[in-house]
C-alpha positions as CSV (number, residue, x, y, z in Angstrom):
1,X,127.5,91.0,80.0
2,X,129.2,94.1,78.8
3,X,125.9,95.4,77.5
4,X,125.0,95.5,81.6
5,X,128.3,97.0,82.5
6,X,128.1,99.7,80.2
7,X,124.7,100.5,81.1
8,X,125.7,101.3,84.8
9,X,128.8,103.2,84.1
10,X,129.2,107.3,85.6
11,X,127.1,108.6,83.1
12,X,124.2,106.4,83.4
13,X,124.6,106.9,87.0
14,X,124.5,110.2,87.2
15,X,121.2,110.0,85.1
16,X,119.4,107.9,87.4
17,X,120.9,110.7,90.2
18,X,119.1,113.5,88.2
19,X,116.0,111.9,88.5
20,X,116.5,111.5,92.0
21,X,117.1,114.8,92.2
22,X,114.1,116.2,90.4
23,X,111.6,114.3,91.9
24,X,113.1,114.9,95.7
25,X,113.5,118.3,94.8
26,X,109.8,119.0,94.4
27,X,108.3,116.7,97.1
28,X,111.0,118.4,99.5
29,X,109.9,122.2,97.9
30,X,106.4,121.3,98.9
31,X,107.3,119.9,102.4
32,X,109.3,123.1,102.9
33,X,106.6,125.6,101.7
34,X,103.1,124.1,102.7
35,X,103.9,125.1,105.9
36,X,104.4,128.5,104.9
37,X,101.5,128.8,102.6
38,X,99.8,127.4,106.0
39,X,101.1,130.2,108.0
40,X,100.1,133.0,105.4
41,X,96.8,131.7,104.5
42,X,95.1,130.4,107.5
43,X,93.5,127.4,108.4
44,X,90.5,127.8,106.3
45,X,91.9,129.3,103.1
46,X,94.9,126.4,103.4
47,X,92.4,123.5,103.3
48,X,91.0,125.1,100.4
49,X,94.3,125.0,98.8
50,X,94.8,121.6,100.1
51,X,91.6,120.4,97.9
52,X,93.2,122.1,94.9
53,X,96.5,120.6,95.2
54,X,94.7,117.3,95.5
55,X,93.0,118.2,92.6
56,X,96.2,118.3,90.8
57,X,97.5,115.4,91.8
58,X,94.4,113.6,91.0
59,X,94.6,115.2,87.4
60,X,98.1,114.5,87.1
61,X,97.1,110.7,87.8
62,X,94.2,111.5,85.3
63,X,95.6,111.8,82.4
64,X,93.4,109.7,80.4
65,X,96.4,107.4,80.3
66,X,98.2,109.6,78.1
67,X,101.9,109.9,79.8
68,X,101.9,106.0,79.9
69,X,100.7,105.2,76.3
70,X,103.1,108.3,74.8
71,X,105.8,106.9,77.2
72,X,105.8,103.7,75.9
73,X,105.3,104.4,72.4
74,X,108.5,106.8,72.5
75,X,110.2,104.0,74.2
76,X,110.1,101.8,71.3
77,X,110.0,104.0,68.5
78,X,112.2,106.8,69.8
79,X,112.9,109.4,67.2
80,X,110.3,108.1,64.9
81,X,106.9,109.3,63.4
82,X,105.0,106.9,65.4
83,X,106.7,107.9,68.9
84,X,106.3,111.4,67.7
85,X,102.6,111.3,66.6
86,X,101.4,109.8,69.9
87,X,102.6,112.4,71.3
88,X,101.5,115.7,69.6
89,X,98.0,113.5,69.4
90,X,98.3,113.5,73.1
91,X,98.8,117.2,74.1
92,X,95.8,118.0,71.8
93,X,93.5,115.6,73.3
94,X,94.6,117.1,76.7
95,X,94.0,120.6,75.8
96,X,90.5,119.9,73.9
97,X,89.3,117.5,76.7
98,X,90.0,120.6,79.6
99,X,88.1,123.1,76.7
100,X,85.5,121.2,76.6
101,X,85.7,121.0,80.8
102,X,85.8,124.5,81.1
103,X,82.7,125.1,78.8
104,X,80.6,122.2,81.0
105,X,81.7,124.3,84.3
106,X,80.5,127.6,82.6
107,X,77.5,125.9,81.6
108,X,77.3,124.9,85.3
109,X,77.9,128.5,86.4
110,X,75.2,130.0,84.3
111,X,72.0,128.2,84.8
112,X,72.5,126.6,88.0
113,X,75.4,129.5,89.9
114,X,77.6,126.4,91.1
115,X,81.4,127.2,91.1
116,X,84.3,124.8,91.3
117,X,85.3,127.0,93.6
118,X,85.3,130.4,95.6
119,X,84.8,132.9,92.6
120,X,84.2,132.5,88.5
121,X,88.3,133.5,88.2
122,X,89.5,131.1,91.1
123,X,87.5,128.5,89.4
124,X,89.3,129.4,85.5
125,X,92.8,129.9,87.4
126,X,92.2,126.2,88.9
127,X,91.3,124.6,85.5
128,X,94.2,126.2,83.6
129,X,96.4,125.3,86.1
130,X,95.4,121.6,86.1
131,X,95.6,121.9,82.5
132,X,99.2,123.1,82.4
133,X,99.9,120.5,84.8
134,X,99.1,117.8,82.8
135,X,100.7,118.9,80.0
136,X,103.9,119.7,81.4
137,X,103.6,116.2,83.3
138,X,103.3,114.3,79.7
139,X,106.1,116.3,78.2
140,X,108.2,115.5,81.1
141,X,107.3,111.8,80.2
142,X,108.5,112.0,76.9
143,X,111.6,113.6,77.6
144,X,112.5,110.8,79.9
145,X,111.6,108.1,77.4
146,X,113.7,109.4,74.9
147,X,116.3,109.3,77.9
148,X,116.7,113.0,78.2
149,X,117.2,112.5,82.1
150,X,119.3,115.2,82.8
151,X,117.5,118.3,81.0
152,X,114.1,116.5,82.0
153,X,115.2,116.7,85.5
154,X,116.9,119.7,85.7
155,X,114.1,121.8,84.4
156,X,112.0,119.8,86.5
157,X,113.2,120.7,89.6
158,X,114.2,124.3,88.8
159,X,110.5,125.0,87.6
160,X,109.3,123.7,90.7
161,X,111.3,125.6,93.2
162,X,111.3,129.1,91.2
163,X,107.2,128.3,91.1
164,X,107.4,127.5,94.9
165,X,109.8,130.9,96.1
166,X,107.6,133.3,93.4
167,X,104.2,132.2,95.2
168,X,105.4,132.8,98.7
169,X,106.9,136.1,97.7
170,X,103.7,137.1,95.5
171,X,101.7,136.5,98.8
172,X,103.9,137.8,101.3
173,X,104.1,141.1,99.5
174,X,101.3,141.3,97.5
175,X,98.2,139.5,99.2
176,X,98.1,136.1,100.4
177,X,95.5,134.4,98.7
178,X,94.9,131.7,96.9
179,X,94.1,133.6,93.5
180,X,98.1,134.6,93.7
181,X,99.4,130.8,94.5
182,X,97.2,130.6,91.2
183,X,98.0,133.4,89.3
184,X,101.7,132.7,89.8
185,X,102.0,129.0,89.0
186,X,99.7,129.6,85.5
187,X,102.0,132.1,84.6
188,X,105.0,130.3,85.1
189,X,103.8,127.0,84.4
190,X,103.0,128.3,81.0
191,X,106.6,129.2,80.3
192,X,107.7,125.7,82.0
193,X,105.7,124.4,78.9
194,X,107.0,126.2,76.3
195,X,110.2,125.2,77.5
196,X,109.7,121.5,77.9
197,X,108.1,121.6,74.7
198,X,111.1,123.7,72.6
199,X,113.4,120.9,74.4
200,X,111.3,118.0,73.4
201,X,111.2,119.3,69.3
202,X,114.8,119.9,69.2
203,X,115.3,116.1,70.6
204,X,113.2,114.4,68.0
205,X,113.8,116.9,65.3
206,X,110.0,116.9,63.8
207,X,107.5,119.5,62.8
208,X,105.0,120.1,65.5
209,X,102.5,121.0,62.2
210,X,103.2,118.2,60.3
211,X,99.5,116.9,59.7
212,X,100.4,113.4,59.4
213,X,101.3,112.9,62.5
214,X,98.2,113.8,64.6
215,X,96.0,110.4,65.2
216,X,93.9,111.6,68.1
217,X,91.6,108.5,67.9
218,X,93.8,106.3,67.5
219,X,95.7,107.4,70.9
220,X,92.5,108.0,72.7
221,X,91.5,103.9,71.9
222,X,94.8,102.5,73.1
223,X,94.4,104.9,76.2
224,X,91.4,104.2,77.1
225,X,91.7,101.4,79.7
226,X,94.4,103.6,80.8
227,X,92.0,106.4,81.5
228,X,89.8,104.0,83.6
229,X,92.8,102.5,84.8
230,X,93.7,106.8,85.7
231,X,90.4,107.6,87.0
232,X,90.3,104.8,89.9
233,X,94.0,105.7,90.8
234,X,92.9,109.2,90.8
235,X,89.9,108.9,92.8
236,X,91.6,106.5,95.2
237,X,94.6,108.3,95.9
238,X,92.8,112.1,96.2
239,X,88.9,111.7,97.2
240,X,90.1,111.2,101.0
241,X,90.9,115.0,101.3
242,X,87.4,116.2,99.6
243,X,85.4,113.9,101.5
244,X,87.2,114.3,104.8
245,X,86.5,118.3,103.8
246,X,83.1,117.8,103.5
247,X,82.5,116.0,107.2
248,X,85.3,116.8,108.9
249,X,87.0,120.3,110.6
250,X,89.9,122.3,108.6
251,X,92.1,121.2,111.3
252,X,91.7,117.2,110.5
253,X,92.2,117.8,106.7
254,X,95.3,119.6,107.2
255,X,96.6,117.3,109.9
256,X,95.6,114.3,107.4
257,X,96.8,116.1,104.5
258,X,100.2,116.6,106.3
259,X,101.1,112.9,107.2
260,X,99.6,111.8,103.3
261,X,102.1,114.4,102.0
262,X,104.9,113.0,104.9
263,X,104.2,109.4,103.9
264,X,103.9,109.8,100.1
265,X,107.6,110.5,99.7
266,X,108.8,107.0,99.3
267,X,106.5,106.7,96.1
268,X,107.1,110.4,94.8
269,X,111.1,110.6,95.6
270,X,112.1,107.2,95.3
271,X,109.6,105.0,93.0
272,X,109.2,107.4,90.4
273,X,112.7,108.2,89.2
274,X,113.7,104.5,89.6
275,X,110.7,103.4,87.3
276,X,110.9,106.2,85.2
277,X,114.8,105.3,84.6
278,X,114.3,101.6,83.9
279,X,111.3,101.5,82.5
280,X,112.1,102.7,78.9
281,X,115.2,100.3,78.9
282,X,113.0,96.9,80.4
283,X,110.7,97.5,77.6
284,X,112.8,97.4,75.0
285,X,115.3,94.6,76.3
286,X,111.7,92.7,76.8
287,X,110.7,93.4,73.0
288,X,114.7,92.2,72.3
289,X,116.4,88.5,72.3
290,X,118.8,89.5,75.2
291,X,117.1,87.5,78.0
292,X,120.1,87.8,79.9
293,X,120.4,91.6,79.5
294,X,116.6,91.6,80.7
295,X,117.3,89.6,83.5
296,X,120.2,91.9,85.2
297,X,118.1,95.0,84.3
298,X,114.9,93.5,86.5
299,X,117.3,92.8,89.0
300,X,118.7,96.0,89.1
301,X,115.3,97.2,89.0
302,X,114.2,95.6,92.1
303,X,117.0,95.7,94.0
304,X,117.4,99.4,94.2
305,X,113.8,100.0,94.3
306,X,113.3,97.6,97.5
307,X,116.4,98.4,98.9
308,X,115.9,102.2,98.6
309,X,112.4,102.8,99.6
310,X,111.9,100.3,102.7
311,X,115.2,101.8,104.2
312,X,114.0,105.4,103.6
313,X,110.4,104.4,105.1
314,X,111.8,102.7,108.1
315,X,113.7,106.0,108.9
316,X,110.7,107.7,108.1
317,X,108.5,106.3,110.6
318,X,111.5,106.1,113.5
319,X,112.0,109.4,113.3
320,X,108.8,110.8,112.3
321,X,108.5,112.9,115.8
322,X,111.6,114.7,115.5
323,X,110.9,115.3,111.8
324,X,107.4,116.8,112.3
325,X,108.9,119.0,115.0
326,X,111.4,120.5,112.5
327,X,109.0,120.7,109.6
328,X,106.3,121.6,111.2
329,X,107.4,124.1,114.0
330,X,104.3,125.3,116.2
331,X,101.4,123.6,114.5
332,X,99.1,122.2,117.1
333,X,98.4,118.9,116.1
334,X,101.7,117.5,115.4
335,X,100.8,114.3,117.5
336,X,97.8,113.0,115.6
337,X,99.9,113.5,112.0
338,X,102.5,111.3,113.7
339,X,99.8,108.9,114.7
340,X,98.2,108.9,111.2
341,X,102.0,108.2,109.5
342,X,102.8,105.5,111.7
343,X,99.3,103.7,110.2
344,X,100.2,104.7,106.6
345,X,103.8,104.5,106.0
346,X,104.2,100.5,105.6
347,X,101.6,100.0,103.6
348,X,102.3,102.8,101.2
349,X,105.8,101.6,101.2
350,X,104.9,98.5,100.4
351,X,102.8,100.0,97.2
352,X,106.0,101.9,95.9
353,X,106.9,98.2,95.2
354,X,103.7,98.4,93.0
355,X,105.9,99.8,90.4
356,X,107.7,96.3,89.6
357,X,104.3,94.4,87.8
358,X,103.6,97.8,86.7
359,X,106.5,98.1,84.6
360,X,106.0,94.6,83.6
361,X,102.2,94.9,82.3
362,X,103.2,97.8,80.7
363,X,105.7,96.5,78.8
364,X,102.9,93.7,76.9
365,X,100.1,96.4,77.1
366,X,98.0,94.6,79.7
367,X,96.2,97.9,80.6
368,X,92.7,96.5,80.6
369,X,93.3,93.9,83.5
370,X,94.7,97.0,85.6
371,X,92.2,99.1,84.9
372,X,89.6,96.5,86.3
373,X,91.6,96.0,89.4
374,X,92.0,100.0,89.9
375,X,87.9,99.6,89.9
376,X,87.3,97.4,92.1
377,X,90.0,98.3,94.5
378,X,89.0,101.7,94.3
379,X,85.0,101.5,94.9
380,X,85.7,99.2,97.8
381,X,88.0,102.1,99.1
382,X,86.0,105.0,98.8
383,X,83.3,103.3,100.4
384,X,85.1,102.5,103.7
385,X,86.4,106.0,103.2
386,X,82.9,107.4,103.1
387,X,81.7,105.5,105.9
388,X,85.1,106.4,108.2
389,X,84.3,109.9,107.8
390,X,80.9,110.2,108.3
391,X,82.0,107.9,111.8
392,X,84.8,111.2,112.1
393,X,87.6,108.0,112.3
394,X,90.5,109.2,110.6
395,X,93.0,106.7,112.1
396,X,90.4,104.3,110.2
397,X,90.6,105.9,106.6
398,X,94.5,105.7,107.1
399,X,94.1,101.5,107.7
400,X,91.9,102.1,104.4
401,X,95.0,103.0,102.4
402,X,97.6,101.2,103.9
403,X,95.9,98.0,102.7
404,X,94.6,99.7,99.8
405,X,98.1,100.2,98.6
406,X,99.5,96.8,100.1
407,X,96.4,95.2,98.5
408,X,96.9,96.6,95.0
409,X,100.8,95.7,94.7
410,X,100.0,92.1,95.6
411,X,97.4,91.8,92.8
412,X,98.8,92.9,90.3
413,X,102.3,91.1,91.0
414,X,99.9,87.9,91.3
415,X,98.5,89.0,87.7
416,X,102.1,89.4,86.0
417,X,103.1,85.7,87.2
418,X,99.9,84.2,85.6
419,X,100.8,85.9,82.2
420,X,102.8,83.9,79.8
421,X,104.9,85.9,78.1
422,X,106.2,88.0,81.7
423,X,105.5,85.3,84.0
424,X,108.9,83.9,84.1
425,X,110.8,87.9,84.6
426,X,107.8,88.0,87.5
427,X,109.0,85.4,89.2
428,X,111.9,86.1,89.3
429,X,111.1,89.7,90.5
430,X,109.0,88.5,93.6
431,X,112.2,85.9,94.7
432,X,114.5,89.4,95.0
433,X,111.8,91.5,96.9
434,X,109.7,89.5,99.1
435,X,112.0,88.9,101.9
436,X,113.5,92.3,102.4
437,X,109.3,93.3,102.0
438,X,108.7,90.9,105.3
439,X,111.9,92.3,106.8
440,X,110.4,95.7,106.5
441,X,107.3,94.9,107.7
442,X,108.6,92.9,111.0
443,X,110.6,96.2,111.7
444,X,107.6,98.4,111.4
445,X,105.3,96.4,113.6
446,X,108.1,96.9,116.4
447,X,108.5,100.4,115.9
């Protein structure tokens, strides 16, 4: 029992604050500035930037598993050579794996002229910028795991707003294209990795040149259901905005892309810090004796993560017409984005709870019965997706991913209760959430 008091005192806290923190303050820097990158660009150069940043976040999600697998690994073995090795293997891997991208695309370039995008260097910027990305993402991973909340976060959320204010100055006074939101966030985002990295070396106190370490294959088999597992996320969560690009005006992928951003909050505010703060700490009381200690820290878990994200989302949707009128001043189409939120909110709310099996799968390495689900799930979506576009229904493709996301948190909570050695924390996870998950539901069909 004291081990569960301790681990909630101030300081602990304050930790799980920090995360809070980071991850709000980059969601909230991108709700603050799209509209401003909207304003400068256009309507046509912004949905090109929309596809990019889409891009990004699929990549982020496509990591080929590697932020999960060096997470965990730090998790158990924190300042040790195994923790450490996965994760100098890991940022290798990433960087040869976007060479090796870059060369295909050049290849591409030169005997058949097709471009990622607009130009040869909008194309290069856009690579090395999903590149850095990555990287950064992974090392932000580690630091967590090796509970280094508070630097982790507070660089996090710096980088993000000094990134964010540099752009819009760089194309207010220079020229407001998308080669300068580029330009700017490769530069910088280079020196957000050194930084990460320098902090990440001085916390584990190893040689980033110490041969022995590096196991690239090794790390790329125990990743790989990961990476399928990361490329039917990705594809789920970001091929809405390419193929609604490809049938649809700019207008609709910017209103579309405005309510995903709007409704993604409860998932990129709330459901990441609170997983990314319990996480490391459920899978080592898991690998421990203290089932009691497990116990309160799944309960803690859940509690905070239910209570948390349905009460944000329910405010959300109530007063998603004043908040579009704030954020979004004088854009035309304000009324469809509330439309489309209304649709997505619950059920993306309902997949921030998604994050409880997670954690629990995770914890026994069960990656390749997610990576099948993510499949499945994922080809069935991007079919009904395909199909609602080509019909010009976007209210449709929003239904699509609010039961995409519902559907995905049920199965794999249905999953962790038929495995043996989780079943019984699983259980006991569902009994706290399901009725404040109903609750939340009821108040959403009336609102």
């Amino acid at each position: 029992m004291n081990k569960v008091i301790s681990a909630f005192k101030n300081r602990e806290l304050f930790n799980l604050v920090m995360l809070f923190f980071s991850k709000a303050g980059a969601v909230l820097v991108g709700v603050v500035f799209l509209p401003l990158y909207s304003h400068l660009l256009g309507v046509e150069q912004f949905a090109v930037l929309a596809v990019i940043l889409s891009f990004q976040a699929l990549l982020l999600m496509l990591d080929f598993g590697m932020s999960t697998v060096v997470g965990r690994d730090l998790a158990l073995h924190q300042y040790k050579n195994e923790g450490v090795s996965t994760y100098i293997s890991a940022l290798i891997f990433v960087v040869l794996i976007y060479f090796l991208f870059t060369l295909v695309f050049g290849g591409l370039y030169y005997f058949f002229d097709y471009l990622l995008f607009d130009s040869v260097a909008q194309s290069g910027l856009a690579i090395l910028f999903f590149m850095l990305s990555v990287l950064q993402n992974i090392i932000t991973t580690s630091l967590v795991s090796t509970l280094q909340y508070k630097s982790a976060s507070s660089i996090q959320a710096g980088a993000v707003l000094i990134k964010a204010i540099c752009a819009w100055l760089a194309m207010v006074y220079i020229q407001a294209s998308i080669d300068t939101f580029l330009i700017v966030h490769c530069l910088l985002g280079f020196i957000h990795l050194v930084i990460l990295h320098k902090l990440f070396h001085k916390t584990v106190q190893r040689s980033f040149f110490d041969k022995n370490l590096i196991k690239i294959k090794t790390v790329f088999n125990s990743a790989k259901p990961l990476f399928l597992f990361g490329v039917a996320g990705a594809v789920a969560l970001q091929s809405d905005k390419i193929i609604i690009s490809k049938f649809m005006t700019a207008e609709a992928v910017s209103s579309y892309f405005f309510a995903m951003t709007f409704c993604m909050t409860p998932l990129a505010i709330l459901g990441g810090p609170i997983t990314q703060y319990f996480q490391p700490k459920i899978i080592l009381a898991n690998a421990g004796a203290d089932k009691i200690y497990s116990f309160k820290l799944i309960k803690y878990f859940v509690l905070i993560l239910v209570l948390v994200s349905l009460i944000f989302s329910a405010f959300l949707i109530y007063f998603r017409e004043e908040l579009l009128f704030y954020w979004l001043g004088i854009y035309p189409h304000k009324s469809e984005v509330a439309n489309y939120i209304k649709i997505l909110m619950p059920g993306l709310a309902i997949g921030a709870l998604g994050y409880i099996p997670f954690v629990m799968l995770t914890s026994i390495k069960d990656f390749h019965f997610q990576a099948k689900l993510s499949i499945c799930l994922t080809t069935i979506l991007v079919g009904f997706v395909f199909l609602s576009a080509r019909l010009g229904r976007l209210d449709l493709i929003c239904i699509c991913y609010a039961l995409y996301h519902s559907g995905s948190t049920v199965s794999s909570w249905l999953r962790s209760v038929c495995v043996r050695e989780i079943k019984e924390h699983s259980i006991f996870a569902a009994k706290v959430a399901i009725f404040p998950a109903i609750f939340f539901l009821t108040i959403c069909y009336f609102l």
